[in-house]
C-alpha positions as CSV (number, residue, x, y, z in Angstrom):
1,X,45.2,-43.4,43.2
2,X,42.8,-45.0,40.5
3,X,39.9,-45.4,42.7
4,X,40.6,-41.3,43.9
5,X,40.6,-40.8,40.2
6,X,37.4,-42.3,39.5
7,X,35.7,-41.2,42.2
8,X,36.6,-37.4,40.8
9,X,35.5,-38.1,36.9
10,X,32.2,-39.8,38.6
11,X,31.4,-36.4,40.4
12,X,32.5,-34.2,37.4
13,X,30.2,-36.5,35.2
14,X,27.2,-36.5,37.8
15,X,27.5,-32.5,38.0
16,X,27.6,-31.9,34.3
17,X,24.5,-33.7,34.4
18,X,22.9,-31.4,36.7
19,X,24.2,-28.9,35.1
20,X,22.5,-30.2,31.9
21,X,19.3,-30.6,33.2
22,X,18.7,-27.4,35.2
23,X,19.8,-25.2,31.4
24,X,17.0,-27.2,29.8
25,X,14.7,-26.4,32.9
26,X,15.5,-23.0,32.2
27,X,15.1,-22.9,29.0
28,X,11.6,-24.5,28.9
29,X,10.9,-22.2,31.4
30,X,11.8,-19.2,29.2
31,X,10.3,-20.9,26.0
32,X,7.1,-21.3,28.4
33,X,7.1,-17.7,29.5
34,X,7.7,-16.2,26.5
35,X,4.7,-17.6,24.3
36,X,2.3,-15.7,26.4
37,X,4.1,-12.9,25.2
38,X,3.4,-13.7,21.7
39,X,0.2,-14.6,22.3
40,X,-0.4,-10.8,23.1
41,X,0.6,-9.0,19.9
42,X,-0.6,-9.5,16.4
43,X,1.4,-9.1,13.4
44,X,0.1,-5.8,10.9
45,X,1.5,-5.0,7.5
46,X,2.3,-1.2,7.4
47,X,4.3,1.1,5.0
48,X,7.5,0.2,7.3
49,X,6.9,-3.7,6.5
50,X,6.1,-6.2,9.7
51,X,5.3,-4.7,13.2
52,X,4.0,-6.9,16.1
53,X,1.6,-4.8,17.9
54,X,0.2,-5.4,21.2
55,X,-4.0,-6.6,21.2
56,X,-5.0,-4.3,23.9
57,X,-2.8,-1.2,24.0
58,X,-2.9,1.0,27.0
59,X,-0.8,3.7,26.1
60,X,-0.9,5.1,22.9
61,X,1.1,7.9,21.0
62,X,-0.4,9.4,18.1
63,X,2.1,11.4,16.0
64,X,-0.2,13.1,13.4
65,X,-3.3,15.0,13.8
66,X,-5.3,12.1,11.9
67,X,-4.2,9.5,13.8
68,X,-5.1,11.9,17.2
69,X,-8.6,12.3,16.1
70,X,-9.1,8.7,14.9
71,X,-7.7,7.5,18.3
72,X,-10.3,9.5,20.6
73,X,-13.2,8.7,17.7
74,X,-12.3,5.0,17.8
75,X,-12.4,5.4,21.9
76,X,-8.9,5.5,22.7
77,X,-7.2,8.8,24.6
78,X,-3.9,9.1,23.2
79,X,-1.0,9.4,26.2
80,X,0.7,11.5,23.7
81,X,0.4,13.4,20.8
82,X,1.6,16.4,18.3
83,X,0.2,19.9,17.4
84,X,-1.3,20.6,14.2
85,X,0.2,24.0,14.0
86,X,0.9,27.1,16.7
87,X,1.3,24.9,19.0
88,X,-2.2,23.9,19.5
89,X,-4.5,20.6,19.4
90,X,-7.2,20.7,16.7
91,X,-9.7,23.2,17.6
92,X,-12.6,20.7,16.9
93,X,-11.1,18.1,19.2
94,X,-11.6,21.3,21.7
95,X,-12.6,19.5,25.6
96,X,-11.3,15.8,24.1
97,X,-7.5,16.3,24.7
98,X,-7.0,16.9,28.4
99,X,-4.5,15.0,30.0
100,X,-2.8,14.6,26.7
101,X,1.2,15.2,26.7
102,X,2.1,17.8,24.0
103,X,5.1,16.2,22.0
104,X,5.7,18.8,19.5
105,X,5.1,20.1,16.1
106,X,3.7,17.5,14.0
107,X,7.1,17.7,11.5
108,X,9.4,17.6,14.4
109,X,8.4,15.5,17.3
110,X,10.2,15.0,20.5
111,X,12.1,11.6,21.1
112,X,12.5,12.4,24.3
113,X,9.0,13.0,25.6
114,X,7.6,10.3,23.6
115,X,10.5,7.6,25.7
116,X,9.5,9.4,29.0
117,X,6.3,8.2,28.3
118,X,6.6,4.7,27.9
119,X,4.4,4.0,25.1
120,X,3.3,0.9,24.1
121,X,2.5,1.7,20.5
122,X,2.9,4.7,18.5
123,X,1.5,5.4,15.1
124,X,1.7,7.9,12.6
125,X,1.8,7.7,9.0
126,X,4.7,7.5,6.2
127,X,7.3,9.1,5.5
128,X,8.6,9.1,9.2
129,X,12.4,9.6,8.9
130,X,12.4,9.3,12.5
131,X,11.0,5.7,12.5
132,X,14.1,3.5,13.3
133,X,14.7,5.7,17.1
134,X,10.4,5.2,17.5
135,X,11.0,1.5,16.7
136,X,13.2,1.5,19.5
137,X,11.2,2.5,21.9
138,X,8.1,0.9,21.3
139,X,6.4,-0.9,18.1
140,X,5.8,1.5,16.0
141,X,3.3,1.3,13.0
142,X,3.2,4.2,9.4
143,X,0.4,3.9,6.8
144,X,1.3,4.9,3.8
145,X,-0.7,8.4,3.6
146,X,1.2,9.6,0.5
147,X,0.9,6.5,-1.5
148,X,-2.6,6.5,-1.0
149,X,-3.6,10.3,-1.7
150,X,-5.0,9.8,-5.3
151,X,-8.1,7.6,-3.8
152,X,-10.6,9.4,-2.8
153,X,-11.2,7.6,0.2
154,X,-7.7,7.9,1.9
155,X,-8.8,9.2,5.2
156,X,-11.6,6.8,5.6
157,X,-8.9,3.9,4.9
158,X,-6.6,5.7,7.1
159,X,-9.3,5.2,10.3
160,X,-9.9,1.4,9.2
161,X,-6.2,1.0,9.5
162,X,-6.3,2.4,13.0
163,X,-9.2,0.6,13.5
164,X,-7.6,-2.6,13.0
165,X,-3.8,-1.6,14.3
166,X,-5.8,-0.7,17.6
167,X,-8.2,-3.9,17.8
168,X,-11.3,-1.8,17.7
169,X,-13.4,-2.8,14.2
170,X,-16.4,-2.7,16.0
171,X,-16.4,0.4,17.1
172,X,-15.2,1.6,13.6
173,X,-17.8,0.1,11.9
174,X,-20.2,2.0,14.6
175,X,-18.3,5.5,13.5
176,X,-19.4,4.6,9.8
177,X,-23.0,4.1,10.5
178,X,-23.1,7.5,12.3
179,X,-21.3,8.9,9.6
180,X,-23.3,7.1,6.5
181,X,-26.8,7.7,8.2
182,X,-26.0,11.9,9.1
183,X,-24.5,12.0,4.8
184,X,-28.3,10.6,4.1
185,X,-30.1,12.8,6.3
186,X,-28.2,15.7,4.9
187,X,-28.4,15.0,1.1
188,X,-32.4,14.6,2.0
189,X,-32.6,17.8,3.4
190,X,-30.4,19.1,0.5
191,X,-33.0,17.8,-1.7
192,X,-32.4,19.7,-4.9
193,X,-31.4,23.2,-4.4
194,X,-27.9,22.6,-5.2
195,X,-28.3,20.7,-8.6
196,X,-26.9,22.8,-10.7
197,X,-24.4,24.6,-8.3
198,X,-20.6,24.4,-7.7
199,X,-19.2,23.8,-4.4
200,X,-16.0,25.7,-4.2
201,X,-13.1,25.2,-0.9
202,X,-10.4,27.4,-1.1
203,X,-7.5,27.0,1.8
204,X,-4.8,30.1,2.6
205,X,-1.9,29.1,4.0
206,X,2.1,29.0,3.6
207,X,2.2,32.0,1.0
208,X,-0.5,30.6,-1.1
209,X,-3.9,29.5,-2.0
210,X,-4.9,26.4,-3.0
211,X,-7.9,23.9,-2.8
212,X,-8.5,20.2,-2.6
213,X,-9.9,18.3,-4.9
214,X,-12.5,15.6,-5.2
215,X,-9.5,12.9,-4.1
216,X,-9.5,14.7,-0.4
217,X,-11.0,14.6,2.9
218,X,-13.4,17.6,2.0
219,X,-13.8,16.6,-1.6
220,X,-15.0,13.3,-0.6
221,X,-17.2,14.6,2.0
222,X,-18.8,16.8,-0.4
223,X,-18.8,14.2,-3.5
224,X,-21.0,11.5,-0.4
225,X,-23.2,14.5,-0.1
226,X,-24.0,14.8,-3.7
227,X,-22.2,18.4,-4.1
228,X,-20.5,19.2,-7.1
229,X,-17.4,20.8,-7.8
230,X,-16.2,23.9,-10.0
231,X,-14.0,21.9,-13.2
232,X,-10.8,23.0,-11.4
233,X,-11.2,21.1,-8.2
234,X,-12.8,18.0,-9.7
235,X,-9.6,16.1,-10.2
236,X,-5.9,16.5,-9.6
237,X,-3.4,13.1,-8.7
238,X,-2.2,15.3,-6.0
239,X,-5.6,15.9,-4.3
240,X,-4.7,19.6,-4.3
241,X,-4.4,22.2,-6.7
242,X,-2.9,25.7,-6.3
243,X,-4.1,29.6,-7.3
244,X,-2.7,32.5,-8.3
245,X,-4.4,35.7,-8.4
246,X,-3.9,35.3,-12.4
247,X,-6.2,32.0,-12.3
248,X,-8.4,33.4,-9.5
249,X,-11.6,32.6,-11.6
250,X,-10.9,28.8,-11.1
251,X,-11.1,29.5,-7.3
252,X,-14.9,30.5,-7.7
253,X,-17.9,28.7,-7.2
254,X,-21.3,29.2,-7.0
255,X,-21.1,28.4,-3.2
256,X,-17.1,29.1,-1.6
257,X,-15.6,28.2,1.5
258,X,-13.0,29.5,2.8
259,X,-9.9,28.3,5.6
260,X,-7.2,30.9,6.4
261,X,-4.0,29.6,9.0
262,X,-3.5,32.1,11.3
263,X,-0.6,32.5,14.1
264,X,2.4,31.4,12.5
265,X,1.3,31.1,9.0
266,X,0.4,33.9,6.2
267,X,-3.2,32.6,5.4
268,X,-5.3,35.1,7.2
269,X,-2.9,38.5,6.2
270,X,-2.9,37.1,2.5
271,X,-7.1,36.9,2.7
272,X,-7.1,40.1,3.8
273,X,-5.3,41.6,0.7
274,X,-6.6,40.0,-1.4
275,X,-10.4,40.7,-0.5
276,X,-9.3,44.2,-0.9
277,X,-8.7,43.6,-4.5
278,X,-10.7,44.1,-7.9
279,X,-9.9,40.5,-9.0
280,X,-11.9,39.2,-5.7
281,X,-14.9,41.4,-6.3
282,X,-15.4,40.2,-9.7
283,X,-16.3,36.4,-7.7
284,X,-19.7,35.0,-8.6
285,X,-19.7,33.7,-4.8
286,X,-18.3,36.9,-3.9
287,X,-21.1,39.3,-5.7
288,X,-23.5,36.6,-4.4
289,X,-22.8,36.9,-1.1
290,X,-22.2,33.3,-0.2
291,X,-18.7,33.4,0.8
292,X,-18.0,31.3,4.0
293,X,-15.3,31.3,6.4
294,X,-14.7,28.1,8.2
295,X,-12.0,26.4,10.5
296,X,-9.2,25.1,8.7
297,X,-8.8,22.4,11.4
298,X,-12.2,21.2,10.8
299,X,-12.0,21.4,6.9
300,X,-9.0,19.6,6.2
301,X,-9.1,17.3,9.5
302,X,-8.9,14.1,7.6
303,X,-11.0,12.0,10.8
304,X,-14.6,10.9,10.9
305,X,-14.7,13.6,14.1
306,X,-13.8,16.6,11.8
307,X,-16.5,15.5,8.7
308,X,-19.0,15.3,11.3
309,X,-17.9,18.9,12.4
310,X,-17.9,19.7,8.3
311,X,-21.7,17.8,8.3
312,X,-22.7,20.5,10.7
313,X,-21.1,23.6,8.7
314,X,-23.0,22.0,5.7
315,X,-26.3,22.2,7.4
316,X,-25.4,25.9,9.1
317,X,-24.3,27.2,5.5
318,X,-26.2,25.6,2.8
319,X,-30.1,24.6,4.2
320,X,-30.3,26.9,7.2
321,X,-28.8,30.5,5.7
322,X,-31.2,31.9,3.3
């Protein structure tokens, strides 16, 4: 009976010992297959806090129209991404986005789509109340536009952010040459025509008129290119200011451009009144003639893509029309 006895504890005692060892073979086999893993993402700071993004990221959702054109300018074509407005890509992206899976309005993307496509990163920029259900189905990465919007280089910082999210510095720092060498050529061929003038950009859209000031996309294109501003749109902690047809005279410029929304928005039936209107006549850029309509998605595109589009309406508008 005491020799059966033993002979059972001896068994029990050898099999917990087997039993031992193959849970710490697994486990070193887990803790050896999971560093890899690590080994594949790098840790970014973003407006959400701490986000472990993968080095080399194949499929990529962009869920802004910045972050869409920074993608594609930084080399990258985006799996997935939003409209800018009536349901369209930006028009100066035109023949870049093919193959790219519409996910919505920019306000109001759809969680659905973007899980069905399996991303492997997504960014867009804060705030994103719908962060917590992207978190959840893939890392998921917000720069802080609005916190940023009173420097006047937001969007450039905005592309460097990408650029480093992405694991593509190089080929940022490429997009800036292109972009610092075609500001040169331009203010050369300026020369000094445009001294003494005012640069005017006024934007119709959602009901009203407004413009952006030097802290903008377009200001700060125009401020690299040695273009002044009217007083008005020199300055505002916003980056925007608003008209009424009261203040109209702080819309005017010796040089205006002009975006209008279409489709869904108001811009384009509000232009149209008001240029019917004594209050317009009375412009100086009006009277002048050198009122110029450009696209809106170009204008206020906010990616080195859309200022070199903005470069080119520079050269059409203010060297090569008398």
């Amino acid at each position: 009976m005491f020799l059966r006895r033993f002979v059972y504890l001896l068994f029990l005692g050898v099999l917990a010992c087997l039993v031992v060892s193959a849970c710490s073979k697994n486990a070193n086999q887990i803790a050896t297959s999971s560093k890899p893993l690590m080994e594949e993402c790098r840790v970014v700071q973003h407006a959400m806090g701490k986000t472990c993004v993968p080095n080399h990221p194949k499929r990529f959702v962009a869920l802004n129209p910045a972050a869409l054109g920074n993608a594609i300018a930084l080399g990258i074509q985006p799996i997935g991404s939003i409209f800018e407005y009536d349901k369209q890509f930006p028009d100066y992206l035109e023949g870049k986005t093919e193959g790219i899976e519409p996910l919505g309005e920019w306000a109001q993307p759809s969680i659905e789509r973007i899980a069905l496509l399996k991303p492997d990163i997504i960014i867009s920029w804060y705030p994103q109340s719908i962060y917590p259900f992207l978190s959840a189905i893939a890392p998921t990465v917000l720069y802080d536009w609005g916190g940023s919007i009173t420097q006047q280089n937001n969007w450039k910082q905005y592309f460097n952010f990408m650029a480093e999210v992405l694991n593509k510095k190089e080929i940022g720092e490429q997009v800036w040459q292109h972009y610092n060498q075609r500001i040169k050529q331009l203010k050369i061929a300026l020369g000094d025509r445009y001294k003494n003038k005012t640069i005017s950009f006024v934007n119709f859209c959602c009901g009203g008129m407004s413009s952006e000031t030097e802290n903008s996309f377009i200001g700060s294109i125009l401020s690299d290119a040695g273009l002044q501003r009217p007083p008005s749109q020199r300055y505002n902690p916003q980056g925007v200011i608003s008209f009424s047809e009261e203040n109209l005279y702080m819309a005017d410029g010796d040089v205006m451009f002009v975006v209008a929304y279409g489709g869904n928005e108001t811009g384009e039936r509000d232009l149209n009144i008001l240029q019917k209107k004594p209050l317009w006549k009375k412009l100086k850029a009006v009277q002048e003639n050198r009122v110029y309509y450009v696209d809106a998605t170009i204008w206020r595109g906010r990616t080195p893509l859309a200022a070199d589009a903005v470069i080119d309406d520079l050269y059409k508008y203010l060297i090569n029309t008398p």
